[in-house]
VOTI-379932 format. One record per residue (C-alpha): residue in three letters; x, y, z. Coordinates in nm, 3 decimals. Each point is the difference from the previous one (the first is absolute). Example, Ala and Ser with C-alpha at 12.3 -4.5 7.8 and 13.67 -1.06 7.14 Angstrom:
2
- res/px/py/pz
- ALA/1.230/-0.450/0.780 $
- SER/0.137/0.344/-0.066 $
END
This chain:
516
- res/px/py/pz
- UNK/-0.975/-3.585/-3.828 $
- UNK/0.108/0.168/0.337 $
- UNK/0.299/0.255/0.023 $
- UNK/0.105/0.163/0.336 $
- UNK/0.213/0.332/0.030 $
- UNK/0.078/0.182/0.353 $
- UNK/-0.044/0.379/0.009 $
- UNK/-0.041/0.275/0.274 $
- UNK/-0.245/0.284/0.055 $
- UNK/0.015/0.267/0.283 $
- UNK/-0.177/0.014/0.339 $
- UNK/0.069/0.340/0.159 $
- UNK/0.366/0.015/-0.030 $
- UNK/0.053/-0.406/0.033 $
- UNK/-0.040/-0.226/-0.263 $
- UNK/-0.176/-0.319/-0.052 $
- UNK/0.089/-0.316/-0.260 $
- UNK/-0.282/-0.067/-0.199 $
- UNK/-0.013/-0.321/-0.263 $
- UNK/-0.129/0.091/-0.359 $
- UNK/-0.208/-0.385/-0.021 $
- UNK/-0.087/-0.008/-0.404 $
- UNK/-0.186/-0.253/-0.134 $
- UNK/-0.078/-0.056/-0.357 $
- UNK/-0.259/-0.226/-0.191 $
- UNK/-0.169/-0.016/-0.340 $
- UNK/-0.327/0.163/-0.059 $
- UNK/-0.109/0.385/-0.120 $
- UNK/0.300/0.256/0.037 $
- UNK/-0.006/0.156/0.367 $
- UNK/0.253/0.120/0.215 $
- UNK/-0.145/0.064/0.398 $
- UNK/0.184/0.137/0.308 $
- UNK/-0.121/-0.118/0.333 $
- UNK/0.132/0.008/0.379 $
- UNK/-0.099/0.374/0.108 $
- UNK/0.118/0.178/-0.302 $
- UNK/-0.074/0.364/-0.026 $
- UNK/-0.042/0.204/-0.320 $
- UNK/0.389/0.051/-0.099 $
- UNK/0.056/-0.355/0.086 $
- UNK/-0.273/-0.063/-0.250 $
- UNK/0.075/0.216/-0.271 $
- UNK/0.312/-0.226/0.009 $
- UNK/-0.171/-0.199/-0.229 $
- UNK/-0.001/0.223/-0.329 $
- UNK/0.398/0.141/0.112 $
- UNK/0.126/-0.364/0.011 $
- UNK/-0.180/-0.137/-0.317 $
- UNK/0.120/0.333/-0.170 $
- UNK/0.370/-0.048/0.121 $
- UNK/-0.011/-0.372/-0.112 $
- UNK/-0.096/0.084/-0.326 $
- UNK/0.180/0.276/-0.088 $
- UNK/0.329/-0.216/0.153 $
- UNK/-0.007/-0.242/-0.250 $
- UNK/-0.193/-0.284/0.256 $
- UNK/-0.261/-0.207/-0.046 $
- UNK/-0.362/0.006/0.205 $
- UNK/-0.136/-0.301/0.110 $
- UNK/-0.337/-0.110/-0.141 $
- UNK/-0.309/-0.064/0.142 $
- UNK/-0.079/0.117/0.378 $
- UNK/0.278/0.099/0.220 $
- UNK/-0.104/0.084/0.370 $
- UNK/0.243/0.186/0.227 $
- UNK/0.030/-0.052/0.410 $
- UNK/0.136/0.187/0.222 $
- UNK/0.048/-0.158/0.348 $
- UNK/-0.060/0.051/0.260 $
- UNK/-0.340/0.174/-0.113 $
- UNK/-0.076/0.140/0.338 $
- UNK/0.227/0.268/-0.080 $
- UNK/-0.054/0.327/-0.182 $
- UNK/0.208/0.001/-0.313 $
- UNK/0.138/0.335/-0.072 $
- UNK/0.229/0.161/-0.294 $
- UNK/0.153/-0.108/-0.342 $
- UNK/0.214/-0.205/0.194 $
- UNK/-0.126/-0.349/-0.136 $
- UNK/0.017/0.100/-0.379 $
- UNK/0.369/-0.218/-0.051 $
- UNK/-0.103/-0.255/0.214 $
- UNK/-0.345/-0.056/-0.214 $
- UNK/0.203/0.027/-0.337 $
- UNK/0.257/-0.286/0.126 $
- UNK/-0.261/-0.215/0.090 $
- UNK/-0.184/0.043/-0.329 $
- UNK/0.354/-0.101/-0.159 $
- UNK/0.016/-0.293/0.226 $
- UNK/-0.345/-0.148/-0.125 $
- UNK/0.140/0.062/-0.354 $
- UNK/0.302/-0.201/0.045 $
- UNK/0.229/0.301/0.063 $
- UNK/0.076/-0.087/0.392 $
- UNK/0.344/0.036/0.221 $
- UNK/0.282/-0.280/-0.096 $
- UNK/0.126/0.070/0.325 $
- UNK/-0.014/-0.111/0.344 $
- UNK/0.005/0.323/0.154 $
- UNK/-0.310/0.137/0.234 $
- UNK/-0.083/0.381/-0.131 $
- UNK/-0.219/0.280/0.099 $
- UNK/-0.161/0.231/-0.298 $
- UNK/-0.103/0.340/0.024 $
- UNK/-0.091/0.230/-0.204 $
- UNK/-0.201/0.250/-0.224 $
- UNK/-0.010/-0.107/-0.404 $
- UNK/-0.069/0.273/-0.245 $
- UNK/-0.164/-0.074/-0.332 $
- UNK/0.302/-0.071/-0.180 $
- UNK/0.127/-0.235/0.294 $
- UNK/0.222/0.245/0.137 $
- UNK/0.024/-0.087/0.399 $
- UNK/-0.085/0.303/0.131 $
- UNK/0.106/0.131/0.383 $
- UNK/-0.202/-0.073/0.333 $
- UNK/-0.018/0.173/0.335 $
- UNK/0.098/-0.203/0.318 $
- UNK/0.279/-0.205/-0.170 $
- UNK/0.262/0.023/0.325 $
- UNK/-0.311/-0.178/0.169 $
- UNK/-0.101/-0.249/-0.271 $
- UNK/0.412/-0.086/0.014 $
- UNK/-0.030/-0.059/0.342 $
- UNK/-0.346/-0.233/0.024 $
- UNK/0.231/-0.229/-0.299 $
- UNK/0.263/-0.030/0.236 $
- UNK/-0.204/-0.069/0.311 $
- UNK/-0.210/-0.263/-0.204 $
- UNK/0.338/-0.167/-0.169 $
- UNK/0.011/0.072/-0.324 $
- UNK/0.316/0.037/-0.187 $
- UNK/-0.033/0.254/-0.231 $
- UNK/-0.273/0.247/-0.050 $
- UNK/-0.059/0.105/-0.378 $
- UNK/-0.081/0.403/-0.053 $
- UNK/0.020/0.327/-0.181 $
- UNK/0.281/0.108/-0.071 $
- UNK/-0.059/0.362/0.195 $
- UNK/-0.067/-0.163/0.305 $
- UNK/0.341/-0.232/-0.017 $
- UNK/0.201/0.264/0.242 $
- UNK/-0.298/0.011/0.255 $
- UNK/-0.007/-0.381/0.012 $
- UNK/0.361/-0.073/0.003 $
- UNK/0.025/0.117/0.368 $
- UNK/-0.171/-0.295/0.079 $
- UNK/0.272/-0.304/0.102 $
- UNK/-0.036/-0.319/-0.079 $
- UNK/-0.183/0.019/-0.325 $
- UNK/0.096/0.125/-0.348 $
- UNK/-0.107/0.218/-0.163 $
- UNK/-0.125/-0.026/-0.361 $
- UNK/-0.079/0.289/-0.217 $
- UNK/-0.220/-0.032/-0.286 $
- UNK/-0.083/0.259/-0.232 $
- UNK/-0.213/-0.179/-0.259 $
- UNK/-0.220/-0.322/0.039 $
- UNK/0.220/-0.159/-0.286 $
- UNK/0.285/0.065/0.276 $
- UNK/-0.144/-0.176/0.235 $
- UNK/-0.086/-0.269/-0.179 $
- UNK/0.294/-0.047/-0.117 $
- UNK/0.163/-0.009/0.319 $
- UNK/-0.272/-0.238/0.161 $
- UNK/0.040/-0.212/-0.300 $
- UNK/0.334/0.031/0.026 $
- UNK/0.118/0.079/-0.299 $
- UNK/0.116/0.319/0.024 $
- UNK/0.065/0.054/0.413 $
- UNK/0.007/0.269/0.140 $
- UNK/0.275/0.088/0.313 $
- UNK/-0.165/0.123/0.311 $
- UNK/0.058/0.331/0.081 $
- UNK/0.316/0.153/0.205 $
- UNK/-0.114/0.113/0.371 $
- UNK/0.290/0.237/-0.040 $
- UNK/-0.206/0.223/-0.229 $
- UNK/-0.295/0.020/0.199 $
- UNK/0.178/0.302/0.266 $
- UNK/-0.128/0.346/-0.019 $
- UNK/0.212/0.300/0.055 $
- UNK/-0.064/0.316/0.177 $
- UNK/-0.087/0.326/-0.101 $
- UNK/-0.106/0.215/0.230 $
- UNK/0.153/0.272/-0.077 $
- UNK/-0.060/0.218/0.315 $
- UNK/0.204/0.059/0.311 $
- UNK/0.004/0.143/0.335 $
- UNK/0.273/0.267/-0.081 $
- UNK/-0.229/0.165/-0.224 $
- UNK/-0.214/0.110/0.292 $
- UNK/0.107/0.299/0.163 $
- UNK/-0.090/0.142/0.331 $
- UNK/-0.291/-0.238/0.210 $
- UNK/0.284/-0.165/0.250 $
- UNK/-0.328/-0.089/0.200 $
- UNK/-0.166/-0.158/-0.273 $
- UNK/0.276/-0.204/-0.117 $
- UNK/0.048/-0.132/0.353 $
- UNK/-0.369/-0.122/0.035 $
- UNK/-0.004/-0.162/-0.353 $
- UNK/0.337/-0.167/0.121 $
- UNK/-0.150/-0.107/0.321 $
- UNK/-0.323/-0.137/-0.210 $
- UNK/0.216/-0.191/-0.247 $
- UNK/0.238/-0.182/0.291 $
- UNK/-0.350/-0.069/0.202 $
- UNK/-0.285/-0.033/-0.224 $
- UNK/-0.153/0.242/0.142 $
- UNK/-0.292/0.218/-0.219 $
- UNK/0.053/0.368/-0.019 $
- UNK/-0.220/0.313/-0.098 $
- UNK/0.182/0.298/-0.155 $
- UNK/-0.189/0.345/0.056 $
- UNK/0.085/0.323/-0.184 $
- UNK/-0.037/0.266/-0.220 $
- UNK/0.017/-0.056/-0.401 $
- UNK/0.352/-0.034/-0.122 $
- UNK/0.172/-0.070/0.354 $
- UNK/0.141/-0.317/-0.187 $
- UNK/-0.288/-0.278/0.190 $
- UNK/0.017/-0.223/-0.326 $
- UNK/0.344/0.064/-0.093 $
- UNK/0.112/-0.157/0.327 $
- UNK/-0.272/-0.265/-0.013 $
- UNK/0.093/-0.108/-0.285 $
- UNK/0.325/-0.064/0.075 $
- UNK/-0.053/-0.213/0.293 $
- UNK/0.026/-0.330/-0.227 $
- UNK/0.353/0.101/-0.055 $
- UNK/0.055/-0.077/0.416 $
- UNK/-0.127/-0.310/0.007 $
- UNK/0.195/-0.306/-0.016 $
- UNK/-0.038/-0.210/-0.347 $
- UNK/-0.289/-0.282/-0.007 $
- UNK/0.156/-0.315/0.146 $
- UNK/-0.091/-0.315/-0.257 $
- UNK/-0.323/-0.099/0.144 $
- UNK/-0.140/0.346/0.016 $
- UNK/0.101/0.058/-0.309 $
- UNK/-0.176/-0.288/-0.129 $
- UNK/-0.297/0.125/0.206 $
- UNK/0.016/0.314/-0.186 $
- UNK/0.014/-0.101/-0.337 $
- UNK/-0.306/-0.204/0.023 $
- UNK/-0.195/0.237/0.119 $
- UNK/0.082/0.239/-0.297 $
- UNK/0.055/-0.316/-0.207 $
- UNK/-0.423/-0.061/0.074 $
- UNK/-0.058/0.373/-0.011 $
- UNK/0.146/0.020/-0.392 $
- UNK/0.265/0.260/0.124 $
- UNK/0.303/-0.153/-0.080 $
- UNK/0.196/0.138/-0.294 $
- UNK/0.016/-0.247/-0.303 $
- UNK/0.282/-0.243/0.006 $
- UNK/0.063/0.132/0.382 $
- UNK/0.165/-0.243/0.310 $
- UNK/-0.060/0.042/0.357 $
- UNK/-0.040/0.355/0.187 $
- UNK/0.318/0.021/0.166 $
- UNK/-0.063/0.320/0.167 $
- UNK/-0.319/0.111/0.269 $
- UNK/-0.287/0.139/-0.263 $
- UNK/-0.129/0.373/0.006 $
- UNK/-0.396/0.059/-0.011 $
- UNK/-0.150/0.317/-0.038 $
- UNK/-0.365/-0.009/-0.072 $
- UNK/-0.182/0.300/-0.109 $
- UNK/-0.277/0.152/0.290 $
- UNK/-0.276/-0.093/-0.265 $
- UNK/0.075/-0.415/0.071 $
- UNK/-0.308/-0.204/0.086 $
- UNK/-0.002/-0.200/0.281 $
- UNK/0.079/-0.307/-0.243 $
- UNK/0.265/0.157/-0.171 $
- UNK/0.197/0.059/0.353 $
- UNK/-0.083/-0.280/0.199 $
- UNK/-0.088/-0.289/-0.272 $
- UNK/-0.318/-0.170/-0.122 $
- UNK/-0.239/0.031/-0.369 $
- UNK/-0.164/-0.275/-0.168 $
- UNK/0.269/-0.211/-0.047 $
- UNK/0.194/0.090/0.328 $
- UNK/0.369/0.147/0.007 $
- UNK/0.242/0.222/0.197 $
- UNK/-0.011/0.341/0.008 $
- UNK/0.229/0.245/0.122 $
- UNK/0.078/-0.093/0.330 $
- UNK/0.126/-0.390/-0.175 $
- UNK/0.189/0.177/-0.239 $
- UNK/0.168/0.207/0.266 $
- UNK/0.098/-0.340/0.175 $
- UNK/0.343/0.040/0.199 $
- UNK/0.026/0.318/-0.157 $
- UNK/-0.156/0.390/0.048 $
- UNK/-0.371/0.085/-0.059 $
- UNK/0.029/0.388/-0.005 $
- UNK/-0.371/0.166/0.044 $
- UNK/0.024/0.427/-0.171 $
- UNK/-0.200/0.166/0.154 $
- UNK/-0.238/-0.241/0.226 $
- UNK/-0.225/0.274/0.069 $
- UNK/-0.116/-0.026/-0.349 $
- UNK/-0.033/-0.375/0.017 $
- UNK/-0.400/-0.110/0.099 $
- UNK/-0.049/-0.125/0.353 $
- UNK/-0.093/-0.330/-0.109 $
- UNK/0.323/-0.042/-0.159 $
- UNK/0.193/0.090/0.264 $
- UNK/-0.230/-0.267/0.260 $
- UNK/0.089/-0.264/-0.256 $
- UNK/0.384/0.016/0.086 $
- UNK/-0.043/-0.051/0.387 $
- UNK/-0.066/-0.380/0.028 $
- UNK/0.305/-0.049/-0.296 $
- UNK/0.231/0.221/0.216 $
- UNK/-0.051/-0.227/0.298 $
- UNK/-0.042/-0.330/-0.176 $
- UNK/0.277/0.059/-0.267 $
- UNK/-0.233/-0.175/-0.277 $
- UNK/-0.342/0.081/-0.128 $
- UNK/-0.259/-0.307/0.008 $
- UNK/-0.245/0.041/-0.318 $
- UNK/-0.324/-0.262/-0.010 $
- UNK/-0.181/0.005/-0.296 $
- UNK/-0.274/-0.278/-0.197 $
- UNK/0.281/-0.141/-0.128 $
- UNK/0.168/-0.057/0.328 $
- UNK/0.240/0.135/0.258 $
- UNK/0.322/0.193/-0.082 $
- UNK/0.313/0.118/0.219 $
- UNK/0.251/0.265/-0.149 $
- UNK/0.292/0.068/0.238 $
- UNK/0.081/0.383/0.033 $
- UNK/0.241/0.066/0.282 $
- UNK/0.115/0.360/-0.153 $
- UNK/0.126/0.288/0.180 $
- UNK/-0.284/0.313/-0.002 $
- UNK/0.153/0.348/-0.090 $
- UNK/-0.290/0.259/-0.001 $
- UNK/0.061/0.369/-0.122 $
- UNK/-0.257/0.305/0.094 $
- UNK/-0.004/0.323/0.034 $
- UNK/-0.100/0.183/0.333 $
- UNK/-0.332/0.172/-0.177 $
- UNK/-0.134/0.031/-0.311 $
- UNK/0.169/0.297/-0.116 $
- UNK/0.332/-0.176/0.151 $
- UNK/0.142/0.297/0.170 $
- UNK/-0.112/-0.033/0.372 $
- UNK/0.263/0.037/0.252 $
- UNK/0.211/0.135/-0.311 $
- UNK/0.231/0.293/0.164 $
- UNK/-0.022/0.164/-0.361 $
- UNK/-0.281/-0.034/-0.136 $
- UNK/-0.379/0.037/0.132 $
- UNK/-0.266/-0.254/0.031 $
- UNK/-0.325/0.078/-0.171 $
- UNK/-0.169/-0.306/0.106 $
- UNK/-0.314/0.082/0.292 $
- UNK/-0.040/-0.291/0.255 $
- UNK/-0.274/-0.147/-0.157 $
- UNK/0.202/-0.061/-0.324 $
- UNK/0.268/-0.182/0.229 $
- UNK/-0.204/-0.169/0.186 $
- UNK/-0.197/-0.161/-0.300 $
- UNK/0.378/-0.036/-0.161 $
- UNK/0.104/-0.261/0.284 $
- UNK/-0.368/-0.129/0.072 $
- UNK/0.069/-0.320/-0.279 $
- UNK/0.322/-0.064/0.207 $
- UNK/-0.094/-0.238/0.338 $
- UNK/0.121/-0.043/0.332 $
- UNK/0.084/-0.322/-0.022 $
- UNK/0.146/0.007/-0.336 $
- UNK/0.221/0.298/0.134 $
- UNK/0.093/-0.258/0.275 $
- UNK/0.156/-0.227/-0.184 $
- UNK/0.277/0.232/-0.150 $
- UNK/0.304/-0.035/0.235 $
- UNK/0.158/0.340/-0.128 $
- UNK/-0.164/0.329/-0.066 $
- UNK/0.251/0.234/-0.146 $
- UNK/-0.014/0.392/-0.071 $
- UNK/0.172/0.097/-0.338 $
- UNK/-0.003/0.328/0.024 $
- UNK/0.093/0.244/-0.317 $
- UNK/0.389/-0.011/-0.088 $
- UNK/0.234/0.359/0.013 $
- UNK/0.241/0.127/-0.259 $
- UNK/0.237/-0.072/0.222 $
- UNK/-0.028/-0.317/0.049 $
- UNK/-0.053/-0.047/-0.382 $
- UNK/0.353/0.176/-0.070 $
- UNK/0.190/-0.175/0.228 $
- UNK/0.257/-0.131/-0.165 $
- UNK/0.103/-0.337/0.269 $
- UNK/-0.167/-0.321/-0.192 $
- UNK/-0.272/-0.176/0.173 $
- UNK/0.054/-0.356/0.136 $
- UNK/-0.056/-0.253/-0.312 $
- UNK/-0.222/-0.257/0.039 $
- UNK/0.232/-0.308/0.016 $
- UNK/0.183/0.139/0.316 $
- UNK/-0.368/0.060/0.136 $
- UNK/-0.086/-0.372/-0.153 $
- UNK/0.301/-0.203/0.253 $
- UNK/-0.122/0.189/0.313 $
- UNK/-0.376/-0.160/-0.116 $
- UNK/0.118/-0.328/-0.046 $
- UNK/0.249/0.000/0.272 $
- UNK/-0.338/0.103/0.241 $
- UNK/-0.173/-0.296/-0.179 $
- UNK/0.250/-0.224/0.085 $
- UNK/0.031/0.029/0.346 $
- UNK/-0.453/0.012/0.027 $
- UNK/0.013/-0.343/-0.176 $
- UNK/0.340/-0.108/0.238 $
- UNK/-0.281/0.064/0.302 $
- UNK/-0.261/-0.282/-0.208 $
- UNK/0.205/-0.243/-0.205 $
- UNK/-0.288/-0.193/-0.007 $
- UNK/-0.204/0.239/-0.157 $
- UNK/0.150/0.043/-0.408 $
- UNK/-0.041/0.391/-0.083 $
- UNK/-0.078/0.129/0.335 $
- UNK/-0.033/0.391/0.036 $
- UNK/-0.053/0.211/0.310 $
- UNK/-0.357/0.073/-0.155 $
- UNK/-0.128/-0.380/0.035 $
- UNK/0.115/0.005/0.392 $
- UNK/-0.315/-0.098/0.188 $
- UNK/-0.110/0.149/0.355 $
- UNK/0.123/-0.390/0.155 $
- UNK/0.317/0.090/-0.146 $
- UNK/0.096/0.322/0.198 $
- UNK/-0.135/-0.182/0.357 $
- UNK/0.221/-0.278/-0.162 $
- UNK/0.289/0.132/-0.129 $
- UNK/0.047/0.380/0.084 $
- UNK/-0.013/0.055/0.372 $
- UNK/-0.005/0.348/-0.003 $
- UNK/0.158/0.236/0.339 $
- UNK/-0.163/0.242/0.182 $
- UNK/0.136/0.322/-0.190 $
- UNK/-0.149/-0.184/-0.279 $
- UNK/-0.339/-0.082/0.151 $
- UNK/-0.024/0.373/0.110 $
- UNK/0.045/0.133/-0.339 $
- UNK/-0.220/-0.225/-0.204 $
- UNK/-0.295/0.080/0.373 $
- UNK/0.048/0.359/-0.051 $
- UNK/-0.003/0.027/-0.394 $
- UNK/-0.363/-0.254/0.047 $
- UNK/-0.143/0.271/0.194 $
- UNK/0.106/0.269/-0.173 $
- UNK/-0.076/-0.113/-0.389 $
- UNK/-0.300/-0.183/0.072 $
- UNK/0.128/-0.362/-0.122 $
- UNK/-0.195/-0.295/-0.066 $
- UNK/0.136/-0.330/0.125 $
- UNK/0.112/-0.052/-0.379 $
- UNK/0.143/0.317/-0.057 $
- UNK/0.250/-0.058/0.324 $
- UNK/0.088/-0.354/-0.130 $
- UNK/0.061/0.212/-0.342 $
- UNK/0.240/0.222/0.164 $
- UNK/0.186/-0.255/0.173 $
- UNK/0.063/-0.181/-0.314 $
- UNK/0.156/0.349/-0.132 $
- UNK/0.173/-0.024/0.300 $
- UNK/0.161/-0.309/-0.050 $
- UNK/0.084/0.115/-0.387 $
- UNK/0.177/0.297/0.118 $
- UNK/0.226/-0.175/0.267 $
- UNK/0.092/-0.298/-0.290 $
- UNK/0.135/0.305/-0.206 $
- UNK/0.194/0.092/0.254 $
- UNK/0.118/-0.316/0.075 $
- UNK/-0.111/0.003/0.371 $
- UNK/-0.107/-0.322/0.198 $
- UNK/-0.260/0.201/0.172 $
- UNK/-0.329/0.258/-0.033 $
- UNK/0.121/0.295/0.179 $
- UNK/-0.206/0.324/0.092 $
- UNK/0.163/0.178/-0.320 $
- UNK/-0.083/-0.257/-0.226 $
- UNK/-0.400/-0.006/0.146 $
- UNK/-0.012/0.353/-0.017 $
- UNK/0.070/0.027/-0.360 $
- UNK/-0.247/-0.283/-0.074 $
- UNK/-0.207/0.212/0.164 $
- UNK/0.046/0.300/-0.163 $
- UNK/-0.134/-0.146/-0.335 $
- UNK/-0.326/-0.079/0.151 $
- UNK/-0.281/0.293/-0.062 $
- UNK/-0.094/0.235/0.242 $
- UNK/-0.293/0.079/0.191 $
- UNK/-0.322/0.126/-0.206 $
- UNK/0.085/0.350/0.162 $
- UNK/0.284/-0.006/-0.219 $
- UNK/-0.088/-0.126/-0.326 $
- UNK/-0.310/-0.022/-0.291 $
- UNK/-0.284/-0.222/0.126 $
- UNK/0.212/-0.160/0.234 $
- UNK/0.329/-0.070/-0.154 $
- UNK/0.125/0.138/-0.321 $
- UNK/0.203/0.268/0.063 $
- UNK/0.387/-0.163/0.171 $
- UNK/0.263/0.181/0.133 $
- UNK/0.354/-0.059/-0.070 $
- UNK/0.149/-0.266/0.243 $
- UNK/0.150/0.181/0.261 $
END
């Protein structure tokens, strides 16, 4: 007797439909798994006859041989434990009385409780694409799933729940999309900063633009205070980003149980002792790391300094590329990580050079080897370089409110608006992703122009790169302002985020002034 059931198991942060092919005949009791399984898709043989029999269900007799097609792929995760069990119900006489084509996913615990999986937006979304009409789950994972259209939804707690609703004696209705929304809680807020007007300009700038930004000062100057509110800036996820988003933390096992989409840009902030791995992606079994999880959101570095130079290499190709490319034995994988970098230092190790009040202690040597870990070209790609310097009493008593972050929040997205008006063509377009064809294209800039960004390339020592960089900010700063054209002004601000000559800072570039 042959029974076929369609399941799903994860490739990166896609998934792939995989039939469970049983086949049963007579003979000495055996139950085999083949097509690529590895060891949790084998131990799926003890967890499904366990579930069956303490469910009430019968086992079929004699030899029972499990295949999972197509074998050429590696088979990964409890996900084929309720598929398995169905099919072992369907050889006992147990099978669907209705016409409908389902998906099954999902975990089974001793007793037959369906127990959650990771990736279940993307497992959703492979049912869909492949035409099924319903996809059968747990229960926890219902909200994920529902934001998936054209499918439903079923939750199952229990085995004995899903058989019964496969069976259909006791169906189950799929689950409500409107459910599956998350709310926000940030929490945080512009206003509560006080003090750092040239700070919270450049963090505007880098949320209407895209544009990375380093944050230098002394301890307690308020670098991860603002940093952290920088997602509060940035407009909501539209749907397909946010569907981005959620699989990648859906894969990652990140989601909060019984959680919908992420609605709102994600906040990362790794700890300096991260592995390579842990920030970029990769292990054994191959998934995103911090710069995924950060997708369309902020990836906020403390103290980068402390960070090893290898880690800090690893984030240059993602930066550019906007997704990290993992090949392993198992084959090739592609997370997508378009985030926006926010880095936080101090200016030495003791944190108090340049500090009007208090003295550095730190010798040269110490600085130097403080900034050695922290490249040229890594330094390159940060568009804005900001000094945070230490904030007065004053300016801590004064008793006007600070500008909230929603008022701050419409001048972002009305910037946005008018860099995407420029590319219609081009669906999320910042002033970041502008390519050097697009100024020769596009942005014609005048002489008073020309002489500003020829004068500031002699005087700063810019790379090709670094000018495009500036231009971008450029372009950012005039879109806030709502002007048609780069004018001197707006270049010379740009340009006033960029670092200074070695002369003027720690091994090169650590040590910003103020924006003039």
């Amino acid at each position: 007797m042959l029974a076929t059931v369609h399941a799903a198991t994860l490739s990166g942060i896609d998934a792939r439909v995989v039939e469970v092919e049983l086949d049963h005949s007579g003979g000495v009791p055996k139950f085999d798994i083949v097509g690529l399984p590895d060891t949790s898709v084998r131990e799926a043989r003890e967890r499904v006859k366990s579930a069956l029999r303490n469910g009430g269900f019968p086992m079929p007799d004699g030899a029972v041989m499990v295949n999972l097609a197509p074998a050429d792929i590696k088979k990964v995760g409890a996900y084929l434990d309720l598929p398995v069990a169905v099919g072992m119900l369907q050889i006992c006489g147990l099978g669907s009385k209705s016409p409908a084509r389902r998906l099954f996913v999902g975990e089974l615990g001793l007793t037959g409780e369906v127990r959650p999986v990771r990736g279940a937006l993307c497992l959703a979304l492979a049912a869909r694409d492949a035409g099924f009409d319903e996809i059968v789950l747990p229960s926890v994972n219902a909200a994920e799933a529902a934001a998936v259209e054209e499918i439903a939804v079923i939750p199952v707690p229990t085995l004995p729940d899903a058989v019964g609703h496969i069976r259909g004696d006791r169906p189950i209705p799929p689950f409500s999309p409107r459910q599956a929304r998350s709310a926000s809680s940030r929490g945080v807020d512009f206003a509560d900063i006080r003090g750092q007007t040239v700070a919270r300009r450049a963090l505007e700038i880098a949320a209407a633009g895209g544009h990375h930004a380093l944050l230098t000062g002394p301890p307690g100057s308020g670098k991860t205070m603002l940093a952290r509110r920088l997602p509060t800036i940035l407009p909501p996820l539209a749907r397909q980003e946010a569907i981005e988003v959620t699989k990648v933390h859906s894969v990652a096992g990140s989601l909060h149980a019984h959680g919908g989409l992420i609605e709102f840009p994600p906040f990362r902030s790794p700890h300096h002792g991260t592995s390579a791995p842990g920030l970029v992606g990769g292990g054994p079994r191959p998934g995103p790391g911090e710069v995924s999880l950060a997708h369309k959101g902020v990836l906020f570095l403390d103290e980068l300094p402390e960070f090893r130079r290898d880690v800090l290499e690893a984030i240059r190709q993602p930066l550019e590329e906007k997704r990290v490319h993992l090949v392993r034995v198992g084959g090739a994988f592609t997370f997508p990580c378009d985030f926006l970098l926010v880095a936080a230092m101090n200016p030495c190790p003791c944190g108090f050079l340049g500090d009007l009040r208090r003295v550095c202690t730190c010798g040269y040597a110490e600085r130097t080897r403080y900034t050695r870990k922290l490249s040229g070209p890594l330094l390159d790609r940060i568009d804005l370089h900001v000094s945070v310097p230490a904030v007065s009493w004053a300016e801590i008593q004064k008793a006007a409110p600070e500008e909230p972050s929603e008022t701050i929040r419409r001048r972002v997205l009305a910037a946005r608006e008018r860099a995407a008006a420029r590319f219609p063509s081009r669906p999320g377009f910042r002033n970041a992703d502008l390519a050097p064809a697009d100024f020769e294209r596009f942005y014609c800039l005048e002489p008073p122009v020309q002489r500003v960004a020829a004068a500031a390339v002699e005087r700063l020592g810019l790379s090709v790169r670094a000018l495009h960089r500036a231009l971008r900010v450029a372009r950012t700063i005039a879109d806030l302002e709502g002007a048609e054209k780069v004018v001197p002004a707006h270049l010379s601000e740009a340009f006033s985020f960029r670092p200074r000559l070695p002369s003027e800072g720690l091994a090169g570039c650590t040590v910003m002034r103020s924006p003039a």
